[in-house]
PQR file with spaces between the fields and no chain letter, atoms N, CA, C, O and H, PARSE charges and radii, in Angstrom:
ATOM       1  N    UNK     1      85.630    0.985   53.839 -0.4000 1.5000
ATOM       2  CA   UNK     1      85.199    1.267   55.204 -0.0000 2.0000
ATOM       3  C    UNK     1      83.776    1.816   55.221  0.5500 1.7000
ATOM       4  O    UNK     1      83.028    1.547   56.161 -0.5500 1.4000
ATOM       5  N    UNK     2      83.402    2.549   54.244 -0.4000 1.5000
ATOM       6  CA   UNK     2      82.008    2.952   54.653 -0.0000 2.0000
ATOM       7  C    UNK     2      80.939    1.581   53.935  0.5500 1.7000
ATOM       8  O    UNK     2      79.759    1.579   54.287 -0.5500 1.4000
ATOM       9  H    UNK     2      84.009    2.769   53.481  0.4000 1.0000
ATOM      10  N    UNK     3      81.339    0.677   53.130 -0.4000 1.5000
ATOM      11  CA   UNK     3      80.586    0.025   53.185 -0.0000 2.0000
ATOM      12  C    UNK     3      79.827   -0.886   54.657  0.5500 1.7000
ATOM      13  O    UNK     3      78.674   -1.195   54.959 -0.5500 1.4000
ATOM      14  H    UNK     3      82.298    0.678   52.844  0.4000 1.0000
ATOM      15  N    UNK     4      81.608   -1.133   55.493 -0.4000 1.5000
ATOM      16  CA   UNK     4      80.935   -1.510   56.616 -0.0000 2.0000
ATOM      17  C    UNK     4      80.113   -1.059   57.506  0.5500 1.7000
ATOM      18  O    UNK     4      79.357   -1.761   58.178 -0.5500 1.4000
ATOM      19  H    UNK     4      82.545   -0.882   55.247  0.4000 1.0000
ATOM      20  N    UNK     5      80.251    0.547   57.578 -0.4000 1.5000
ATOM      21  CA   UNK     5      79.373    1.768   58.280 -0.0000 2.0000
ATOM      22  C    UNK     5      78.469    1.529   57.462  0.5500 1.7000
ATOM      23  O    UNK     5      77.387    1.842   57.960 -0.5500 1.4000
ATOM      24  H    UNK     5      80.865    1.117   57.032  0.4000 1.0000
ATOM      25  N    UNK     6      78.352    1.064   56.285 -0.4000 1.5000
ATOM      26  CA   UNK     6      76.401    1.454   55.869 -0.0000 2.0000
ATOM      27  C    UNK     6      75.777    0.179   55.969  0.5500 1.7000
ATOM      28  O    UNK     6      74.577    0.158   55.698 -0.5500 1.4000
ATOM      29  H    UNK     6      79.231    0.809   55.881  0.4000 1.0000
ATOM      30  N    UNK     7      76.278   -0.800   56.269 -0.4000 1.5000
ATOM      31  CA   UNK     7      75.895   -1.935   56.765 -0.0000 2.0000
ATOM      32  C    UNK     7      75.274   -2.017   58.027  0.5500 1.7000
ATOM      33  O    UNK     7      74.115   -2.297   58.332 -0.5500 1.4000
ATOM      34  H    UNK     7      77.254   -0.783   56.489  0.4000 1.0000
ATOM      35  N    UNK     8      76.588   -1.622   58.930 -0.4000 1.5000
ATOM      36  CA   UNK     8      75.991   -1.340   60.501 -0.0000 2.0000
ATOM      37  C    UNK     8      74.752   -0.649   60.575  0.5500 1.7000
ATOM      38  O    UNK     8      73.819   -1.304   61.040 -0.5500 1.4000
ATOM      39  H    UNK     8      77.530   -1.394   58.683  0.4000 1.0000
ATOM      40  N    UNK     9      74.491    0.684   60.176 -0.4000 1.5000
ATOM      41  CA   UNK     9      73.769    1.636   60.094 -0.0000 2.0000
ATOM      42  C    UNK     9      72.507    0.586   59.875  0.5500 1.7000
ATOM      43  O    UNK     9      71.721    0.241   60.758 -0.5500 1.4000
ATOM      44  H    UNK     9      75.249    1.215   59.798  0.4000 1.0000
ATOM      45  N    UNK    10      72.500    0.205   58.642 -0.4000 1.5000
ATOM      46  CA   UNK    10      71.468   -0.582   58.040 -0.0000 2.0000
ATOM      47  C    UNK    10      70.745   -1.722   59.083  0.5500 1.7000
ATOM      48  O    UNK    10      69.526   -1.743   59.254 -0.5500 1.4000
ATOM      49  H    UNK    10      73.138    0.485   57.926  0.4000 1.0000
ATOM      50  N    UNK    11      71.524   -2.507   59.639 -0.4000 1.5000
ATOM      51  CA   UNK    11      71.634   -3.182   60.501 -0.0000 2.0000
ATOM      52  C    UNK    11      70.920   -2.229   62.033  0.5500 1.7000
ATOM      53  O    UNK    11      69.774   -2.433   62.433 -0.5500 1.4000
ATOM      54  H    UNK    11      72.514   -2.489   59.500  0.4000 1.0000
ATOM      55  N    UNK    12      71.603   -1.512   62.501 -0.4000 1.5000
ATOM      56  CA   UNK    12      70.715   -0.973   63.301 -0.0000 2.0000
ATOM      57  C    UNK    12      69.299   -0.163   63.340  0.5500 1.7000
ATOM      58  O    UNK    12      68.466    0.054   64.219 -0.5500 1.4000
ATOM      59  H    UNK    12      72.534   -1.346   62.177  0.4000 1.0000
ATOM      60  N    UNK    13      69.432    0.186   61.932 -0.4000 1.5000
ATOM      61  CA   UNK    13      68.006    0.819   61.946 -0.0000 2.0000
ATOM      62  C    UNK    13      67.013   -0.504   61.581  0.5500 1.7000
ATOM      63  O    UNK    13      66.070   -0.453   62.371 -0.5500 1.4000
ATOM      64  H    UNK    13      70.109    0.010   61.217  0.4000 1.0000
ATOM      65  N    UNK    14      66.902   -1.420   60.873 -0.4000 1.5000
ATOM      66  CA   UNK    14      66.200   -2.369   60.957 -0.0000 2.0000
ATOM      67  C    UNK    14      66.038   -3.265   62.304  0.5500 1.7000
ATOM      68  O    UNK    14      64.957   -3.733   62.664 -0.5500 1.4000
ATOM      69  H    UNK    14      67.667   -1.462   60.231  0.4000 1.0000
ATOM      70  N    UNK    15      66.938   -3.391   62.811 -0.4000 1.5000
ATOM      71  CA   UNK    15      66.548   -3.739   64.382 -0.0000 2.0000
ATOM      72  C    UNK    15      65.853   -2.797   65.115  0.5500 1.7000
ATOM      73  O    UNK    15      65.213   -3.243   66.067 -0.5500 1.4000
ATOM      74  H    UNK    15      67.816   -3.011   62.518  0.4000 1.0000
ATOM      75  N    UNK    16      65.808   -1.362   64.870 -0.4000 1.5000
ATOM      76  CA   UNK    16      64.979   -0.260   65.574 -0.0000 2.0000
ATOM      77  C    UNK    16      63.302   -0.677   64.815  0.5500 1.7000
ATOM      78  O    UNK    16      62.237   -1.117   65.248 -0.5500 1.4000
ATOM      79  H    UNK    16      66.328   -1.000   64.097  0.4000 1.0000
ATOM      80  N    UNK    17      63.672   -0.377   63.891 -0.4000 1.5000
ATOM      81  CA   UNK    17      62.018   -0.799   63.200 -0.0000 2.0000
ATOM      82  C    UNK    17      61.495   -2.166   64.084  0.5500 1.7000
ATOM      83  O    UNK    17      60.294   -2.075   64.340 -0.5500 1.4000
ATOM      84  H    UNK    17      64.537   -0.020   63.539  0.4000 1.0000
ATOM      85  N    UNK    18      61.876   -2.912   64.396 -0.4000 1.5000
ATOM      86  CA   UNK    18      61.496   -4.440   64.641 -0.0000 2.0000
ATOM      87  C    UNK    18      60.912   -4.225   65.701  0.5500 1.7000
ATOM      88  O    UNK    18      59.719   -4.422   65.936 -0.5500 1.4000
ATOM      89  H    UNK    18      62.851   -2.986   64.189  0.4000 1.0000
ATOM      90  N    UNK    19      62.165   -3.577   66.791 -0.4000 1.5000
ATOM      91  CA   UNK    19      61.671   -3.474   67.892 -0.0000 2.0000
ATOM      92  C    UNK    19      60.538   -2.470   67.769  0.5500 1.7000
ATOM      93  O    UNK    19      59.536   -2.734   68.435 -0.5500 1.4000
ATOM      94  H    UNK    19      63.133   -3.417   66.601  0.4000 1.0000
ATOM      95  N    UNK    20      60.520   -1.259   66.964 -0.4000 1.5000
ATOM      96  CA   UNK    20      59.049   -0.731   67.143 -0.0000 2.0000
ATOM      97  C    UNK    20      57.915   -1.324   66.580  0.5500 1.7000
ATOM      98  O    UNK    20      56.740   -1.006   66.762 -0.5500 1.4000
ATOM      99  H    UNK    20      61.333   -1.045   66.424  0.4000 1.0000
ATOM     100  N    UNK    21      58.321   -2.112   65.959 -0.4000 1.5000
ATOM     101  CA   UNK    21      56.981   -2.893   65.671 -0.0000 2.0000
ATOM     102  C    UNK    21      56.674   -3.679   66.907  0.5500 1.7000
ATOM     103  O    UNK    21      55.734   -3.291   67.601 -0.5500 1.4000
ATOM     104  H    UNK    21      59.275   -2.371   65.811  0.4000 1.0000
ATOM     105  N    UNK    22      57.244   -4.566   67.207 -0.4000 1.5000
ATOM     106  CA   UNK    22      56.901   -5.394   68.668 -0.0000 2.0000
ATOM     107  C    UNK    22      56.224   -4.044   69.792  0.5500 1.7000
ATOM     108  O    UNK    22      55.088   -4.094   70.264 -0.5500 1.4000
ATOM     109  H    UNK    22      58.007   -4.881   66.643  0.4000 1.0000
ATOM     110  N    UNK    23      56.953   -3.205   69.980 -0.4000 1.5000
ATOM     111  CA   UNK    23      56.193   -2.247   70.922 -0.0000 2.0000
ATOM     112  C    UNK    23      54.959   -1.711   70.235  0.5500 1.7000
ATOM     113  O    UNK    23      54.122   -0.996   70.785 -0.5500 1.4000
ATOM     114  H    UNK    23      57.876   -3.164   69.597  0.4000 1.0000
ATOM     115  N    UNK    24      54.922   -2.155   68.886 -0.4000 1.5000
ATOM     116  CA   UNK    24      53.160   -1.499   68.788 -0.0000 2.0000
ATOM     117  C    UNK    24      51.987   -3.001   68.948  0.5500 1.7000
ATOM     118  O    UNK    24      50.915   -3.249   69.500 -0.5500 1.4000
ATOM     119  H    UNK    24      55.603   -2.737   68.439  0.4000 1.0000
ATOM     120  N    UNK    25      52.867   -3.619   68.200 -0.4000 1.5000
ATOM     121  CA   UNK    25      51.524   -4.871   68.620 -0.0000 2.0000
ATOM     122  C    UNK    25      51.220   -5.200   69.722  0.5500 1.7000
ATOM     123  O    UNK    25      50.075   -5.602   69.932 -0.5500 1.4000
ATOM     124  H    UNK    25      53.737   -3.417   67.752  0.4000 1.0000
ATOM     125  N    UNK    26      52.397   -5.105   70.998 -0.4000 1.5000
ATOM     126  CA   UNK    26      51.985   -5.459   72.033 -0.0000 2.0000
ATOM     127  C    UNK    26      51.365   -3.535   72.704  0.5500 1.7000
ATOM     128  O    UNK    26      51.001   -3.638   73.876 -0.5500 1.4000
ATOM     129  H    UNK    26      53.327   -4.779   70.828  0.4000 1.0000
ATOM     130  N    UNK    27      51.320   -3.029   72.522 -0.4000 1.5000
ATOM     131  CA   UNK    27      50.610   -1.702   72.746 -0.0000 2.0000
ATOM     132  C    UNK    27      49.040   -1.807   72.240  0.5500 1.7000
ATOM     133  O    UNK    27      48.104   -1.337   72.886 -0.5500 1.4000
ATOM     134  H    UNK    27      51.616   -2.945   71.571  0.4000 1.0000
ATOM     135  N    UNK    28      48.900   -2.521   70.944 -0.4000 1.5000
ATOM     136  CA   UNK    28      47.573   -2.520   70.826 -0.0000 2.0000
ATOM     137  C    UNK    28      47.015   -3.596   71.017  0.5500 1.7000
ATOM     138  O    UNK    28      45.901   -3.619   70.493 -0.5500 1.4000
ATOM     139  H    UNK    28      49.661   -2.904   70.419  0.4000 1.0000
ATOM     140  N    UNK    29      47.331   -4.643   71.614 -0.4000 1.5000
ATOM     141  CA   UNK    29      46.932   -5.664   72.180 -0.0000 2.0000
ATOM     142  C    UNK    29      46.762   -5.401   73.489  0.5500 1.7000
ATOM     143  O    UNK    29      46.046   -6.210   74.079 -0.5500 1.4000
ATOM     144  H    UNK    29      48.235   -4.624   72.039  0.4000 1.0000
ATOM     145  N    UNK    30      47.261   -4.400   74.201 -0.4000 1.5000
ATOM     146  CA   UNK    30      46.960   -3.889   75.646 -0.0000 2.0000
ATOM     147  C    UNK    30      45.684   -2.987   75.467  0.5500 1.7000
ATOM     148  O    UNK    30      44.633   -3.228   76.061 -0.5500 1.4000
ATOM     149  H    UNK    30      47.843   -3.743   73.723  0.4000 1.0000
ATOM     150  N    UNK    31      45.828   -2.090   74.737 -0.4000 1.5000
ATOM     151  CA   UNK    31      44.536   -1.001   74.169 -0.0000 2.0000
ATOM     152  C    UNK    31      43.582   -2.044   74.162  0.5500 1.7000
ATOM     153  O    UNK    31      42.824   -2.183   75.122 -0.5500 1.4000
ATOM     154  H    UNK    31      46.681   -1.893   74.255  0.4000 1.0000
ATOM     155  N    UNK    32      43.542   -2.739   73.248 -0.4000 1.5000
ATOM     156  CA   UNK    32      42.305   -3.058   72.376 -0.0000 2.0000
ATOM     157  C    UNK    32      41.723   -4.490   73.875  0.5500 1.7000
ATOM     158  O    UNK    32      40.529   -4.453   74.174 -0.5500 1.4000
ATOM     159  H    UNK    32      44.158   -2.626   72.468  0.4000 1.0000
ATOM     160  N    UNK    33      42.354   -5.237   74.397 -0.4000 1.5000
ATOM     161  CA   UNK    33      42.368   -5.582   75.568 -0.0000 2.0000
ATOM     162  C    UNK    33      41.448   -4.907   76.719  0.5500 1.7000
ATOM     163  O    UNK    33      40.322   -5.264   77.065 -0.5500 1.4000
ATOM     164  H    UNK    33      43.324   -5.267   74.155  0.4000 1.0000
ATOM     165  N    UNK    34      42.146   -3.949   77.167 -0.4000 1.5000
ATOM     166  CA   UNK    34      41.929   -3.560   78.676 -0.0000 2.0000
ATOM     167  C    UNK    34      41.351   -1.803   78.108  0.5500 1.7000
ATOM     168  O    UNK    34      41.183   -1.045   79.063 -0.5500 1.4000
ATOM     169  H    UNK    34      43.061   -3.658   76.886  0.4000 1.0000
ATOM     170  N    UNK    35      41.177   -1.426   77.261 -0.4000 1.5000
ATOM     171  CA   UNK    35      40.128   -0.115   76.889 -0.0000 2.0000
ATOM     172  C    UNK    35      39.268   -0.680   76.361  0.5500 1.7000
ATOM     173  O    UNK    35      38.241   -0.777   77.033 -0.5500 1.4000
ATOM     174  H    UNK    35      41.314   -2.042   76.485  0.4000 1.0000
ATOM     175  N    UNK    36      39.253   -1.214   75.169 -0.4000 1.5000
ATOM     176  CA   UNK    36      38.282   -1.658   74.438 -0.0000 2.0000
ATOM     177  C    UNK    36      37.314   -2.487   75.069  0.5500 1.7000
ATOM     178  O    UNK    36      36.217   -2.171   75.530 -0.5500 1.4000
ATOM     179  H    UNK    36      40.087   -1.135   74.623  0.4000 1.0000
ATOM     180  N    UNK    37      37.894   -3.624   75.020 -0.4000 1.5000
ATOM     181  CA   UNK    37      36.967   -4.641   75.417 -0.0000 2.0000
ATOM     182  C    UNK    37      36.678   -5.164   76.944  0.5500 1.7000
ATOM     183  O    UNK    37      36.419   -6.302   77.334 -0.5500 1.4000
ATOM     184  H    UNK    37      38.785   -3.881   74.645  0.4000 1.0000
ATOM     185  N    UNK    38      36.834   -3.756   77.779 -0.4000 1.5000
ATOM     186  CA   UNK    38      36.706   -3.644   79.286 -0.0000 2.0000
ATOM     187  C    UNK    38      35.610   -3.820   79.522  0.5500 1.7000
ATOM     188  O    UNK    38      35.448   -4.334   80.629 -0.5500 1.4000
ATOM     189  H    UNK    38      37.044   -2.832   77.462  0.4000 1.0000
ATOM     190  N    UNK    39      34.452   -3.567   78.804 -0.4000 1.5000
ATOM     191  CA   UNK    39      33.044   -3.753   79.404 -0.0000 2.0000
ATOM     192  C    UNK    39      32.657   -5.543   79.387  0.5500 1.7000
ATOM     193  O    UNK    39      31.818   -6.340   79.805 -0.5500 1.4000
ATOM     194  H    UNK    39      34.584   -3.150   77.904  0.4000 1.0000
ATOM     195  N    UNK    40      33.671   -5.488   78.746 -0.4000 1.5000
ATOM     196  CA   UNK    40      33.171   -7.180   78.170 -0.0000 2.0000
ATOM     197  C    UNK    40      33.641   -7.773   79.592  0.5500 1.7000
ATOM     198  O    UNK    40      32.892   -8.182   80.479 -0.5500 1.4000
ATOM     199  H    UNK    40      34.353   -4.840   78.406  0.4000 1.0000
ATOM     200  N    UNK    41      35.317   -7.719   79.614 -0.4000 1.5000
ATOM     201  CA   UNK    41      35.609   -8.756   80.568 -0.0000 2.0000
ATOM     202  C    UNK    41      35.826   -7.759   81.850  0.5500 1.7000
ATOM     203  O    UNK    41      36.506   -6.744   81.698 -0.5500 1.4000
ATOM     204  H    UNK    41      35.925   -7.386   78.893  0.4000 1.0000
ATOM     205  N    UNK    42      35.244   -8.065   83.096 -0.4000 1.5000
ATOM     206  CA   UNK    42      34.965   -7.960   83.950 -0.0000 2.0000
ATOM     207  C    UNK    42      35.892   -9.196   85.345  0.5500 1.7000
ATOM     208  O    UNK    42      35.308  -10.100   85.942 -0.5500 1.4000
ATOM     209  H    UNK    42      34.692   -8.890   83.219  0.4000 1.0000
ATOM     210  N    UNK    43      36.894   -8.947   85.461 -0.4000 1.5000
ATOM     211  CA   UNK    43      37.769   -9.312   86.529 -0.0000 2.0000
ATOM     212  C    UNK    43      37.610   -9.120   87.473  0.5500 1.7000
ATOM     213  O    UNK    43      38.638   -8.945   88.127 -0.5500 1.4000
ATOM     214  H    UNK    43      37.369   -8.213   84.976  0.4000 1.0000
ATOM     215  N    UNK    44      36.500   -9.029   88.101 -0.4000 1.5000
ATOM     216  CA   UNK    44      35.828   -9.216   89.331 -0.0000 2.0000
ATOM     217  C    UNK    44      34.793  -10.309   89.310  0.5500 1.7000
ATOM     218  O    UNK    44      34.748  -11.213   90.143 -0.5500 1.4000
ATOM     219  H    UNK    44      35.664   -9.171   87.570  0.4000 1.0000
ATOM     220  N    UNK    45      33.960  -10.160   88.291 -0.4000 1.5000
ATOM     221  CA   UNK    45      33.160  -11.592   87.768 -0.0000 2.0000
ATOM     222  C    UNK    45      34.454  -12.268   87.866  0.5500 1.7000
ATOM     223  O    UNK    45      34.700  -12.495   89.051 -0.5500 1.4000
ATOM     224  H    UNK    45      33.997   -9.425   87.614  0.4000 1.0000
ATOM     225  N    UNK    46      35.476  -12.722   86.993 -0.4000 1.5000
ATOM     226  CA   UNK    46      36.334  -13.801   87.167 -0.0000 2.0000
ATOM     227  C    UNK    46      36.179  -14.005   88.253  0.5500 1.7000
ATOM     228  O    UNK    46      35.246  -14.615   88.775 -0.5500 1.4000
ATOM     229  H    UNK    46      35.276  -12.538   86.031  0.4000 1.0000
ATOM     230  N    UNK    47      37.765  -13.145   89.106 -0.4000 1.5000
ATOM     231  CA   UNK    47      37.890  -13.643   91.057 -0.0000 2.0000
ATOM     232  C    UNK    47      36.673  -14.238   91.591  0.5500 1.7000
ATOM     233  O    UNK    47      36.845  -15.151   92.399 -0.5500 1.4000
ATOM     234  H    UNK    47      38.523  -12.649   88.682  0.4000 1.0000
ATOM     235  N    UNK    48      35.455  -13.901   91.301 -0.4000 1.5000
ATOM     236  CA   UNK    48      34.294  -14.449   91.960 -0.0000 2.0000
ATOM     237  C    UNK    48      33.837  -15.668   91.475  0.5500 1.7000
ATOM     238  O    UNK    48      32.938  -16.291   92.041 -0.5500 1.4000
ATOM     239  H    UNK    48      35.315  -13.159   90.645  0.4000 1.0000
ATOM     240  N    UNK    49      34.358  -16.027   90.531 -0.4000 1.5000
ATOM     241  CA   UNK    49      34.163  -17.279   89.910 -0.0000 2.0000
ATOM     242  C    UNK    49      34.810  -18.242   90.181  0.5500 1.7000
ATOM     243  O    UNK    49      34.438  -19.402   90.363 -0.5500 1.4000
ATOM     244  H    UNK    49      35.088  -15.522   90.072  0.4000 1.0000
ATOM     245  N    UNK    50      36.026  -17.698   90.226 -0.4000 1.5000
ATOM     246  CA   UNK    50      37.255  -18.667   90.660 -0.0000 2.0000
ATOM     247  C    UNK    50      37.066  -19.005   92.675  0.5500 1.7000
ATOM     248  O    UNK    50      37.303  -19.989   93.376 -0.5500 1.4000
ATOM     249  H    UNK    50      36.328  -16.756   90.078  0.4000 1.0000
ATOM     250  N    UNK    51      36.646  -17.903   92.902 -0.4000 1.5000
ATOM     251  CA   UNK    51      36.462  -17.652   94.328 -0.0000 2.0000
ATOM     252  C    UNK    51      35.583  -19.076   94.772  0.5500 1.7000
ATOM     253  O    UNK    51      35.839  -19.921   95.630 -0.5500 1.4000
ATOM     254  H    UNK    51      36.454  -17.104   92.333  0.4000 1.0000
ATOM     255  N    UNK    52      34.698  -18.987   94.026 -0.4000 1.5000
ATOM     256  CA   UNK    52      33.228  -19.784   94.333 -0.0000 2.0000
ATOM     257  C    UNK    52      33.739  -21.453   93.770  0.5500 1.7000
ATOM     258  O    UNK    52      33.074  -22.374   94.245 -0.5500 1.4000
ATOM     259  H    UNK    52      34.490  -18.301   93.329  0.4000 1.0000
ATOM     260  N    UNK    53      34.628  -21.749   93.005 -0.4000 1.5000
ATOM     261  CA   UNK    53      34.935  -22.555   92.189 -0.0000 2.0000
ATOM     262  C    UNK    53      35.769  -23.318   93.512  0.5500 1.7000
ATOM     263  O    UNK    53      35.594  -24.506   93.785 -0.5500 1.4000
ATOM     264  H    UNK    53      35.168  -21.001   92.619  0.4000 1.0000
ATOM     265  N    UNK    54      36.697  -22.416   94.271 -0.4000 1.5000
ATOM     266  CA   UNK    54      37.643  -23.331   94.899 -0.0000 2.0000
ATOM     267  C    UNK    54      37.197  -23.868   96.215  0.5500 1.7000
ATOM     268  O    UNK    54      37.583  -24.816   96.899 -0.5500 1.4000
ATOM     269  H    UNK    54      36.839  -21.451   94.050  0.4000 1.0000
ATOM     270  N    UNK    55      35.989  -22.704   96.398 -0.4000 1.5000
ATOM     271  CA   UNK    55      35.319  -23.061   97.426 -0.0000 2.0000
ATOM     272  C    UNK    55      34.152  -24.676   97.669  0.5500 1.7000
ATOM     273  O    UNK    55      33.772  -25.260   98.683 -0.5500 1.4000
ATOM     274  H    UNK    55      35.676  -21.934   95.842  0.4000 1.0000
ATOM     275  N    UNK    56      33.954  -24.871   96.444 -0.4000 1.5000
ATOM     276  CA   UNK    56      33.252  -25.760   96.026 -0.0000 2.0000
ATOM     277  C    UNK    56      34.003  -26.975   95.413  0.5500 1.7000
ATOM     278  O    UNK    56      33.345  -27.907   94.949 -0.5500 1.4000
ATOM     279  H    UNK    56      34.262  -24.396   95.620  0.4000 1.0000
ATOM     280  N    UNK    57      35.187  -26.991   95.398 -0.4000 1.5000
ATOM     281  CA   UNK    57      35.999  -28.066   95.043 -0.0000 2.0000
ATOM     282  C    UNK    57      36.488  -28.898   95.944  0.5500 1.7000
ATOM     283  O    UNK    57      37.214  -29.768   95.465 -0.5500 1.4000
ATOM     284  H    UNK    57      35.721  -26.235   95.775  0.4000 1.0000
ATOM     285  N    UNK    58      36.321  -28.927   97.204 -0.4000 1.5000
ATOM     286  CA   UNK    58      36.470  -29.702   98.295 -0.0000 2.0000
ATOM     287  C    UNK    58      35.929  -30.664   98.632  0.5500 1.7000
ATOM     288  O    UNK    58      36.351  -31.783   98.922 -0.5500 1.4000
ATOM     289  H    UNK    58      35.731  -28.220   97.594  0.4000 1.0000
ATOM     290  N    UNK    59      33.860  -29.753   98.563 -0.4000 1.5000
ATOM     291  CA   UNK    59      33.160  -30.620   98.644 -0.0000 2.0000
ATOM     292  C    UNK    59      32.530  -31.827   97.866  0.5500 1.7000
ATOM     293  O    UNK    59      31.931  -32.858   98.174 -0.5500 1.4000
ATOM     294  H    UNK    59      33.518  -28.844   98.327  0.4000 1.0000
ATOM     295  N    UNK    60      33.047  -31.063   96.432 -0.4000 1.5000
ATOM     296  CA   UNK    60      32.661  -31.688   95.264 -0.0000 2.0000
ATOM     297  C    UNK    60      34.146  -33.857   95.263  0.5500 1.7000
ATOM     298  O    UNK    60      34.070  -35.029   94.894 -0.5500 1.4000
ATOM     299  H    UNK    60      33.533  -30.226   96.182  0.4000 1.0000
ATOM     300  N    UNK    61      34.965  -33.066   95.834 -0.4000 1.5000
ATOM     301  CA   UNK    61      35.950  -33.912   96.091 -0.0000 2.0000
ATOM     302  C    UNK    61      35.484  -34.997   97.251  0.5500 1.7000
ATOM     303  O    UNK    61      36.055  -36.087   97.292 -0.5500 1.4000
ATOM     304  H    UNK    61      35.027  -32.114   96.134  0.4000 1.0000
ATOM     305  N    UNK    62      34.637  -34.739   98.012 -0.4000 1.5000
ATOM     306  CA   UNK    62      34.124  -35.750   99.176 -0.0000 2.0000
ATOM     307  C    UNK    62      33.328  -36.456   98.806  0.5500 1.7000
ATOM     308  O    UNK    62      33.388  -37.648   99.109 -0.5500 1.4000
ATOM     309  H    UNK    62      34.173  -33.853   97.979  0.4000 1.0000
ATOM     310  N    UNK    63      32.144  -35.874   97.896 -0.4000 1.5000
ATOM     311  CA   UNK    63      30.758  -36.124   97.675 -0.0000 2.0000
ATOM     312  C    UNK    63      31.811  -37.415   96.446  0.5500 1.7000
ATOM     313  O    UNK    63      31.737  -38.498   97.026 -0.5500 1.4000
ATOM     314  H    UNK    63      32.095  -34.906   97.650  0.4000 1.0000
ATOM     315  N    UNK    64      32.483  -37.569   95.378 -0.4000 1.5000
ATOM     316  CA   UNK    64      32.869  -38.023   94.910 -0.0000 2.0000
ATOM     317  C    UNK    64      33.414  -39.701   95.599  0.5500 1.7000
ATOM     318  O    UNK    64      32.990  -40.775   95.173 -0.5500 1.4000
ATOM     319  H    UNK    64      32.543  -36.690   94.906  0.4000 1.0000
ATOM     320  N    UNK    65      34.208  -39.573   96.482 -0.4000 1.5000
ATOM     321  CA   UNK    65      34.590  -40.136   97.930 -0.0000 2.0000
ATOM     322  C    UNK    65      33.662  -41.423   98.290  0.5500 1.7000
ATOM     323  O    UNK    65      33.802  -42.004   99.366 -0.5500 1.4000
ATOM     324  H    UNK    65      34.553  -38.701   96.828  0.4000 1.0000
């Protein structure tokens, strides 16, 4: 019987590790993302890009026409 308890055990703590690993890569992929490299990407430049993009896809669609 305790082999099966040190199995389980075993079994659950390696699924705990896993899952804390997944919660750190995706933790520092958010960090290193949206702290880090915030000056870089600028999501307001995007929307304004995209903004200007859809606005201009209409006409670009006629002139084609």
């Amino acid at each position: 019987m305790s082999e099966v308890y040190s199995i389980f055990l075993s079994a659950v703590f390696s699924s705990f590790l896993v899952t804390m690993g997944i919660i750190v890569v995706i933790g520092s992929l958010y960090y290193l993302t949206f702290k880090c490299f915030a000056s870089y990407i600028s999501f307001d430049k995007i929307a304004q890009k995209r903004a200007r993009n859809l606005k201009n896809a209409p006409s670009q669609e006629n002139s084609i026409l």
